[in-house]
N, C-alpha and C positions, 0 to 999 in steps of 0.2 A: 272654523274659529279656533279649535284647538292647534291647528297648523301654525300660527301665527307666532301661540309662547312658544312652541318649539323652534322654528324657525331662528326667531330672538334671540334665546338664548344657547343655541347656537352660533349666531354669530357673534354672541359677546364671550362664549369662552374661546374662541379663537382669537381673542385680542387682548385675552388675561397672560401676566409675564409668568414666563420659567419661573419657577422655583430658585433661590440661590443658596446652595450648601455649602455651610460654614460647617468648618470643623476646626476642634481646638487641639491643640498639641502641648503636654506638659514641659517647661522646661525647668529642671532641677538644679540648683544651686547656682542659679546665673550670675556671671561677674559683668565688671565692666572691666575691658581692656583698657581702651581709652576712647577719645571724646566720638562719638555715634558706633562702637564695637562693642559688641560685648560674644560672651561666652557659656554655653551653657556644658554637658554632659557630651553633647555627638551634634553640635551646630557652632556655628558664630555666624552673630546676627551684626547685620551691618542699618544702622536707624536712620532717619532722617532729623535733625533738631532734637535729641532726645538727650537732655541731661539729667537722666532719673540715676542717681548715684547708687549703686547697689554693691553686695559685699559677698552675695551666698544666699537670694531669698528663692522660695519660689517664684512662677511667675506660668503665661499661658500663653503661645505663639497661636494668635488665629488666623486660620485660613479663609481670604474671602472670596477669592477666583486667582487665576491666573497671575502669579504675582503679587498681590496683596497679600499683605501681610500685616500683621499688628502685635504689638508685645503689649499685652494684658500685666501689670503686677500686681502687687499683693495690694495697693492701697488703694484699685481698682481704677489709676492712672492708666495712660496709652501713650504709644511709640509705634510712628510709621516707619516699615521697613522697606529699607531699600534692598537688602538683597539677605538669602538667608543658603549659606555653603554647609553642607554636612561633614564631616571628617568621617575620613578613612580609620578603620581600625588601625591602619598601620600609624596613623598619626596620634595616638595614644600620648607619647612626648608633647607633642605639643598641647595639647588640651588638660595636660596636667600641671604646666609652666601658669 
């Protein structure tokens, strides 16, 4: 009889899902370039429909797999990312325009 709950619940943690690890990324004094761009410290982020007008706020890039992405801000609004490019130190110039 004991056989049985183990059995059981064996096979039901073999059908329980992965885990999925979010991780959040600060991004400091983000601007908007222009209409789904914006700019943070050492990224630009490219949004999907995101007209949150910003000037210099904080804000939180989360990571939620492969690609996904989300812009977290301060009024605890969201922004799907389409695509998110790091700058090169040597592109210092441009991240300060």
């Amino acid at each position: 009889m004991k056989a049985l709950p183990v059995l059981l619940f064996m096979g039901l943690a073999g059908l329980a899902l992965p885990a999925i690890a979010v991780d959040y990324y600060k991004l400091p004094d983000i601007k908007r370039l222009d209409k789904d761009v914006y700019r943070s410290a050492s990224v630009i982020i490219e949004t999907r429909f995101c007209h949150h007008a910003t000037t210099g706020e904080q804000a939180l890039l989360k990571y939620e797999g492969p690609g996904e992405y989300q812009v977290i801000w301060a009024d605890h609004s969201t922004c799907d990312v389409e695509k998110v490019v790091e700058l090169d130190k040597s592109d210092t110039n441009l991240a300060s325009k």
